[in-house]
C-alpha positions in Angstrom: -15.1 -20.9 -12.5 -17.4 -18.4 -13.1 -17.1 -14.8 -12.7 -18.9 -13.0 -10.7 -19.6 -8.9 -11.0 -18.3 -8.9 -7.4 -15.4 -10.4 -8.0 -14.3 -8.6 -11.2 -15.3 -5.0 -9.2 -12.7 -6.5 -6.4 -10.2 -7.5 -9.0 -10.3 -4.0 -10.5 -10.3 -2.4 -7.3 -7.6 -4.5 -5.7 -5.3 -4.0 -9.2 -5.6 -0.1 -9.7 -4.5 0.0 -6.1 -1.6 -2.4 -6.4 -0.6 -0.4 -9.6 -0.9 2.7 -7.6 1.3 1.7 -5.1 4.0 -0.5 -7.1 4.1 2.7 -9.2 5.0 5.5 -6.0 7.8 2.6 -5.5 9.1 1.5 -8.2 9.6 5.2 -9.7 10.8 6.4 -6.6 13.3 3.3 -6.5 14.0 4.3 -10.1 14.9 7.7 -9.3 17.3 7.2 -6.5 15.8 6.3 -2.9 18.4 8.3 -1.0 17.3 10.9 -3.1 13.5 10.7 -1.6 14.6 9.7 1.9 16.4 12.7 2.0 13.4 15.3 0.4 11.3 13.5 3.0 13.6 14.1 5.8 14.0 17.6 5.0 9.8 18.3 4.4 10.1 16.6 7.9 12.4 18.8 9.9 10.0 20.7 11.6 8.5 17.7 13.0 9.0 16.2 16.4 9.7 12.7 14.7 13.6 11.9 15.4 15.3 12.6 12.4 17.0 9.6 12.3 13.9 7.9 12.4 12.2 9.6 9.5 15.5 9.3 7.7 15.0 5.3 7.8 11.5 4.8 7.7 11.6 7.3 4.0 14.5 5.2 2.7 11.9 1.8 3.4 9.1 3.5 1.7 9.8 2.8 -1.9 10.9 -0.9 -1.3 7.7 -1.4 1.3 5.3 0.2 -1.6 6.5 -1.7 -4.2 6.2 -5.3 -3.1 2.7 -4.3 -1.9 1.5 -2.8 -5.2 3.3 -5.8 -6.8 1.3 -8.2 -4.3 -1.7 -7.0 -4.7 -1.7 -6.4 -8.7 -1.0 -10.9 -8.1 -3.4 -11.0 -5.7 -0.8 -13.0 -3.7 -1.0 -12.9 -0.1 -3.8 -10.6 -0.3 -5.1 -10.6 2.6 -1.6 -9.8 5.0 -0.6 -7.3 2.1 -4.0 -5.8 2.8 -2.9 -5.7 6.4 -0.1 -4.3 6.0 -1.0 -1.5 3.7 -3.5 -0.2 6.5 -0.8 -0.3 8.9 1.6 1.5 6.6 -1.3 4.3 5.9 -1.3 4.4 9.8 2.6 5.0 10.3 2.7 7.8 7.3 -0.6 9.6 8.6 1.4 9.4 11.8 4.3 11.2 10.5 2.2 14.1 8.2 -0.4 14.8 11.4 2.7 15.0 13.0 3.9 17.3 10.5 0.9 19.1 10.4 -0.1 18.3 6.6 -3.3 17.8 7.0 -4.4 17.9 3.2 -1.9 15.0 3.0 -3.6 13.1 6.2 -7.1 13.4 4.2 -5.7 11.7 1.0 -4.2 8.9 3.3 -7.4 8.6 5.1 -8.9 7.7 1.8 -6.5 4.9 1.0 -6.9 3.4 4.3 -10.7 3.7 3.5 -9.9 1.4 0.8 -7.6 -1.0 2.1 -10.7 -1.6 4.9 -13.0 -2.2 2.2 -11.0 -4.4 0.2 -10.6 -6.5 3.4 -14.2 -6.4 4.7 -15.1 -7.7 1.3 -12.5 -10.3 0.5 -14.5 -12.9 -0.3 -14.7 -11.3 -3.7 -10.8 -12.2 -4.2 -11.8 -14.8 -6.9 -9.5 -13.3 -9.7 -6.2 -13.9 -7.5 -3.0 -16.2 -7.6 -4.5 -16.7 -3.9 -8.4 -18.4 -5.2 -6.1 -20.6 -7.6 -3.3 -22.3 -5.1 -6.8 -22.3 -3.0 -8.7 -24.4 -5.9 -5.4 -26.4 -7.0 -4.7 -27.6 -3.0 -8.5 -28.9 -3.0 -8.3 -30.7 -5.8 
């Protein structure tokens, strides 16, 4: 197999944003998650989310960010993981507009920018645990 430039740009862009993501969760699982569900649900309390809710959905966050940093750094299951990023940068732009942190919307706005790009251009994912079970199942 030969490399392409394409491919090793995706790789790269695909890994530095599985590494950012596996590291928001995996230090924040580190550091206590009822600790950060908590701070969230107090940065929260002036939003017209159901504190309960917010509670929950915080205490997911870590676990959620991890296995998607950790999927994408494998490139396993990129695609769904890819998926389901944009749909997690949809739920927590949800709950800062809703919050009125808009600074905080614009920075999720740009990883959603790059979840869409790393799906529009996935037939780059040649560097991937996904491209090799593809090649070994042809074979």
């Amino acid at each position: 197999m030969r490399i392409t430039d394409k491919s090793l740009a995706y790789a790269l862009l695909r890994i530095a944003l599985g590494v950012n993501f596996a590291g928001h969760g995996l230090i924040r699982i580190y550091n206590g998650v009822a600790a950060f569900a908590q701070t969230i649900a107090e940065h929260m309390a002036k939003s017209p989310l159901p504190h309960g809710f917010t509670y929950a959905f915080s205490y997911a966050i870590p676990f959620f960010e991890a296995v998607l940093g950790l999927t994408l750094i494998l490139g396993v299951f990129t695609r769904i993981s890819l998926v389901c990023g944009a749909v997690f940068m949809m739920a927590l732009t949800i709950g800062v507009t809703s919050n009125q942190q808009w600074d905080i919307a614009s920075q999720q706005l740009l990883y959603s920018v790059v979840f869409f790009l790393l799906l529009y251009l996935i037939e780059h994912n040649a560097i991937a645990v996904d491209s090799y079970i593809r090649r070994s199942s042809i074979q």
